[in-house]
C-alpha positions in Angstrom: -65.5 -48.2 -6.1 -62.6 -46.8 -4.3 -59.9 -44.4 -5.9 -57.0 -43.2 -5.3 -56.5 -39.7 -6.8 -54.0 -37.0 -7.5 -55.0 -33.2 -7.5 -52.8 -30.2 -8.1 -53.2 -26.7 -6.6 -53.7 -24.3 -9.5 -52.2 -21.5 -7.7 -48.8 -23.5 -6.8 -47.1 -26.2 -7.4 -48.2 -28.3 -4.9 -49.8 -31.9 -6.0 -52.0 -34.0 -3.4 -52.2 -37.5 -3.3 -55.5 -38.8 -1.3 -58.0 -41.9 -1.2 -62.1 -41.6 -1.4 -65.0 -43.8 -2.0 -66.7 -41.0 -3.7 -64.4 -38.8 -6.0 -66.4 -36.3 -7.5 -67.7 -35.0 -3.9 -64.6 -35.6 -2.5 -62.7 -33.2 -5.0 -65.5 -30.5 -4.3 -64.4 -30.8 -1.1 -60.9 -30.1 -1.3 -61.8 -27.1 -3.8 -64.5 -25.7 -1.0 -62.1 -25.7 1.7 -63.6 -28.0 3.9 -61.0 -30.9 4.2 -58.6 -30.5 6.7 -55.1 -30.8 4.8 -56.1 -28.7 1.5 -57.3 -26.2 3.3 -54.9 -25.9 6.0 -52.3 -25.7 3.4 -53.9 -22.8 1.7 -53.7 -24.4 -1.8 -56.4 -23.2 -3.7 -58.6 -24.6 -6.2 -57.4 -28.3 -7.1 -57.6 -29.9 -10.2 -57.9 -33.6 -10.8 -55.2 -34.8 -13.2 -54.8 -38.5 -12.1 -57.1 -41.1 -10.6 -57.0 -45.4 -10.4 -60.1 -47.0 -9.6 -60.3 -50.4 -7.1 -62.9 -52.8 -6.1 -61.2 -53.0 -2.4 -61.0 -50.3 -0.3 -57.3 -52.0 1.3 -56.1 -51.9 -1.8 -57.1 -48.4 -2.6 -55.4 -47.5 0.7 -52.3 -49.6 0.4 -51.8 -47.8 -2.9 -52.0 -44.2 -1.4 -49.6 -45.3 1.4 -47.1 -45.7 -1.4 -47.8 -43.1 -3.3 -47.7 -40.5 0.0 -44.7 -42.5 1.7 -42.1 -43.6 -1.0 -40.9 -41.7 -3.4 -40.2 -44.0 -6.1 -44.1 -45.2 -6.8 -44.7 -41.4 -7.0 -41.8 -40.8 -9.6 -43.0 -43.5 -11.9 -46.8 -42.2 -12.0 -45.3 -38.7 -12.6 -43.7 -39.8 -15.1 -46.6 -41.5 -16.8 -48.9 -37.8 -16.3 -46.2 -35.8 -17.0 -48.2 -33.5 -19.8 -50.7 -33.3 -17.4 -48.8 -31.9 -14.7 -47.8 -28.7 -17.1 -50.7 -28.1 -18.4 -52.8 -28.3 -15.0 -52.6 -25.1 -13.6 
């Protein structure tokens, strides 16, 4: 499987929109510091509050491309996690 996540910073309110064949290590990742954006962004710990699932990897990654690069696709999922978003964090 391939997923396309969303993770917000528990110390701001920064959200992060990325794309891994393997979730659960790539979220312990991000909350150890050793990817390159989180870290270098000084976020924090991250919390999973969103996540799709997809049987092809090109359309896991077309799907981050729009979430990352047009504002509307992120709206509408916002939208649709928005009691997540205020309680995460």
């Amino acid at each position: 499987m391939h997923y396309v996540y969303v993770l917000k910073s528990q110390t701001s309110k920064w959200l992060y929109i990325g794309y891994s064949s393997n979730l659960k290590q790539r979220i312990l990742n991000h909350n150890k510091g050793t990817t390159r954006t989180t870290s270098r962004l000084g976020l924090g710990p991250m919390k999973l509050i969103y996540y799709e699932a997809y049987t092809s990897a090109k359309d896991a990654k077309e799907r981050e491309r729009k979430l990352k690069h047009y504002g509307a696709s992120l709206g509408h999922l916002k939208k649709r996690f928005k009691e997540s978003l205020e309680s995460a964090g």
